[in-house]
Each structure stands twice: as C-alpha cells, then as structure tokens.
C-alpha positions as CSV (number, residue, x, y, z in Angstrom):
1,X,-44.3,-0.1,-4.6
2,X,-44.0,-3.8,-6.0
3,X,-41.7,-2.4,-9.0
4,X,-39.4,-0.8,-6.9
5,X,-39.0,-3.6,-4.3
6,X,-38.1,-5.5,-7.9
7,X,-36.0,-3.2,-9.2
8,X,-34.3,-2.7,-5.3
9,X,-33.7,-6.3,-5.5
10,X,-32.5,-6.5,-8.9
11,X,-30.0,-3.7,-8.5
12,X,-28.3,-5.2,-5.4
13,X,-28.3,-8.4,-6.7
14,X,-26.6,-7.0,-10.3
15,X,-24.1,-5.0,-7.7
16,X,-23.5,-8.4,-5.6
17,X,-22.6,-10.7,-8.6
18,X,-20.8,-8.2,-10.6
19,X,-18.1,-7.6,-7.8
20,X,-18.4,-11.5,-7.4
21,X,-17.5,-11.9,-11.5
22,X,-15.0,-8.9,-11.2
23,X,-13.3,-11.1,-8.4
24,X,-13.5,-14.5,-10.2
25,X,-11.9,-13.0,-12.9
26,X,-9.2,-10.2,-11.3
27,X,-5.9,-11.3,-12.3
28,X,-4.1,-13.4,-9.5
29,X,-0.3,-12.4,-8.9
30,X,2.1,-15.1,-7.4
31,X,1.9,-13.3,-4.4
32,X,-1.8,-13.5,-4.2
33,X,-1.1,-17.6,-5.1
34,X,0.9,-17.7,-2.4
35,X,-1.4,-15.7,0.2
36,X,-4.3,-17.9,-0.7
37,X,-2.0,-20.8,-0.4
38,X,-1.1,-20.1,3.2
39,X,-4.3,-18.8,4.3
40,X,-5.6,-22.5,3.2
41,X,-3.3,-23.5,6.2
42,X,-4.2,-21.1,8.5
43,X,-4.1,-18.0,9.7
44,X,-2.2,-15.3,7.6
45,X,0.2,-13.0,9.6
46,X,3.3,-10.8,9.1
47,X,5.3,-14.0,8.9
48,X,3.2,-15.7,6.4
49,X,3.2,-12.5,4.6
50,X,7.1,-11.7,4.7
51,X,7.6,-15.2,2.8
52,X,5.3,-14.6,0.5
53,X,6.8,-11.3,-0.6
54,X,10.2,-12.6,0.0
55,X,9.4,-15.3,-2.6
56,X,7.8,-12.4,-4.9
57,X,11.0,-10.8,-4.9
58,X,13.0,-13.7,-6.1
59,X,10.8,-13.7,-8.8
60,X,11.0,-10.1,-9.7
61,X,14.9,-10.3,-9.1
62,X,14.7,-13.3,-11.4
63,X,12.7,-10.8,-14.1
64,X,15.3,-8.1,-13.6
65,X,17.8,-10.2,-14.3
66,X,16.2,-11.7,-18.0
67,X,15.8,-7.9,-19.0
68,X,20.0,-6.6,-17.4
69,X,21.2,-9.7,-19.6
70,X,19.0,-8.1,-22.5
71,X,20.7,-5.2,-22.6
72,X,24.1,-6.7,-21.8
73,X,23.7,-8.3,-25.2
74,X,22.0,-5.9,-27.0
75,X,24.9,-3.8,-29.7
76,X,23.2,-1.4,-29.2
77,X,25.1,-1.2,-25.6
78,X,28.3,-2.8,-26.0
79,X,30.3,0.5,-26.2
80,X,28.5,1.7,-23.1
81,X,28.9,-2.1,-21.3
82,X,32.6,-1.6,-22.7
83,X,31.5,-5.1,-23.9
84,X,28.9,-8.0,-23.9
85,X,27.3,-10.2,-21.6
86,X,25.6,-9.9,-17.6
87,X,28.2,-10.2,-15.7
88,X,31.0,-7.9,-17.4
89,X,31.0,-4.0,-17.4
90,X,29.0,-1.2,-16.4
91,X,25.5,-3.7,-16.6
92,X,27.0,-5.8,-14.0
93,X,28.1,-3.2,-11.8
94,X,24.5,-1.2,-12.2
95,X,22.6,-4.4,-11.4
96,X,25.3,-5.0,-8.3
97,X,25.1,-1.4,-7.1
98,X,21.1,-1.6,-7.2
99,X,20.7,-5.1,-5.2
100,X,23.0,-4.0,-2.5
101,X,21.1,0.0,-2.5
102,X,18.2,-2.2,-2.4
103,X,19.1,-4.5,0.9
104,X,20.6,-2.4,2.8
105,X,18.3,0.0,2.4
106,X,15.8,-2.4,3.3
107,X,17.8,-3.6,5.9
108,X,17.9,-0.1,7.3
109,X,13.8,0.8,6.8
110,X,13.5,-2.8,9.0
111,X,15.8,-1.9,12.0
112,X,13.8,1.7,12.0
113,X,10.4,-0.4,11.7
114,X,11.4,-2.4,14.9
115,X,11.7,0.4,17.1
116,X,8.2,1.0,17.2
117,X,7.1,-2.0,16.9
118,X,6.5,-3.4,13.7
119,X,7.9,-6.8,12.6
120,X,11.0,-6.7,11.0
121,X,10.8,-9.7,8.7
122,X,7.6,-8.2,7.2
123,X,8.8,-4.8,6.6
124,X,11.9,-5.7,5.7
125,X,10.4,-7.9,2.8
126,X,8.1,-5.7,1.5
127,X,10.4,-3.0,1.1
128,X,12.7,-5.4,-1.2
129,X,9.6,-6.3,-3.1
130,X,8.2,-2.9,-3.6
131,X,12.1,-1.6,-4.8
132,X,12.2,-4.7,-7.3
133,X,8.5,-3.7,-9.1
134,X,10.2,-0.3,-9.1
135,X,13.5,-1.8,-10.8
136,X,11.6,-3.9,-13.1
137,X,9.4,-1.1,-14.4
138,X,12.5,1.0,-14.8
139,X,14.4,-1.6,-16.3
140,X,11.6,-2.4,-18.9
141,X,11.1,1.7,-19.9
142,X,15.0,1.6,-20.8
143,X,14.1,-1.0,-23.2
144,X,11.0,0.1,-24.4
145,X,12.8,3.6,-25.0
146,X,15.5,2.3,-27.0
147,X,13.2,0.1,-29.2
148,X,10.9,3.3,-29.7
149,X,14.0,5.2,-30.7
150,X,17.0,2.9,-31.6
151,X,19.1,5.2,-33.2
C-alpha cells in the first residue's frame, strides 16, 4: 500500500514538473511577448489581442518582405521579374496583389464577423496574421525549391 502511495506521488509529481519544464522552456513567439506583456497590465481581451496580432503582422509582413526582395535580386528571376530589385516587375506586383487579397479579404471576414457579434478589430486582425504565416511559409518553400533544384 505504502509503495504505491510513493509511486502515486512520484508519478504526479514527475507529470506536474515535466509540463512545468516543457512550459519554461516552450519557445515564446512575439505574440506570446506581447500577450504576456499586456496581461502584466491587466486583463487581456479582444482589444488587447487585436494589437498584439496586428503588431505580429507587421512583423511577418516585415519577413515577407526580406524574402520578395530575395528573390527580386536573385538571377535566377530577373527574366521572370523582367528585371531586378522589390519594387519593379512582376515581384512587386505579386507582393502588391497579395497585401491588398489579404486586407480586403480581411476586411470583408470582419464586417461578416460583426453581424453576429464578434469584434471586428479582433477578427479582422487575426485573419491578416493568419494569411501572412501562410505567405511567409509559401514565400520561403519558393526559395527553398529553387535552392533544392536551381537549374
């Protein structure tokens, strides 16, 4: 009876400080920086939430942006850019014709949201965050392709 109370005891106590350690040393996203940062204030909401993500996205857009202006100067693309650099050519107008697909979509998903009652701001938000993890992981398999297979 004694040895399983122990082993009762030390079994929870292994399941309580493992999840503990796995927490302590989960890898913490801006995002979650920026949560923990507002829930130091106070209470965390949709509002709270909404600039969190919104401030996510600018990173992510800044991210996007680092790997379009990678392939805008790669050779590799300057036929299909019809030349180098960002902001000339079919890069530019790809990365232009994704942000606005990606706001007014967002824009449009928010008005819907408001209708039955959700917040706008918050849905909104986390539908242009979600789209620019998509973007950047679409983004980055474009490069990775061409670097597995350059010719």
């Amino acid at each position: 009876m004694l040895k399983s109370f122990i082993f009762g005891f030390v079994s929870v106590f292994c399941l309580v400080s493992g999840n503990a350690l796995s927490a302590t040393f989960a890898p913490s996203t801006p995002f979650d920086d920026c949560v923990r940062g507002m829930e130091k204030v106070g209470p965390v909401g949709d509002y709270e939430y909404a600039v969190c993500m919104k401030k996510e996205s600018a990173r992510l857009l800044t991210e996007i942006q680092k790997l379009y202006t990678e392939i805008a100067n790669d050779t590799h693309y300057s036929k299909w850019n019809n030349g180098k650099g960002m902001f000339k050519g079919r890069v530019r107008d790809t990365y232009n014709a994704w942000l606005v697909y990606r706001n007014n979509y967002c824009d449009l998903l928010a008005e819907a949201a408001k209708n039955s009652g959700g917040s706008e701001d918050y849905n909104r938000e986390q539908c242009r965050m979600e789209l620019s993890q998509q973007q950047l992981k679409e983004i980055q398999n474009v490069i990775s392709a061409q670097k597995n297979d350059p010719e």
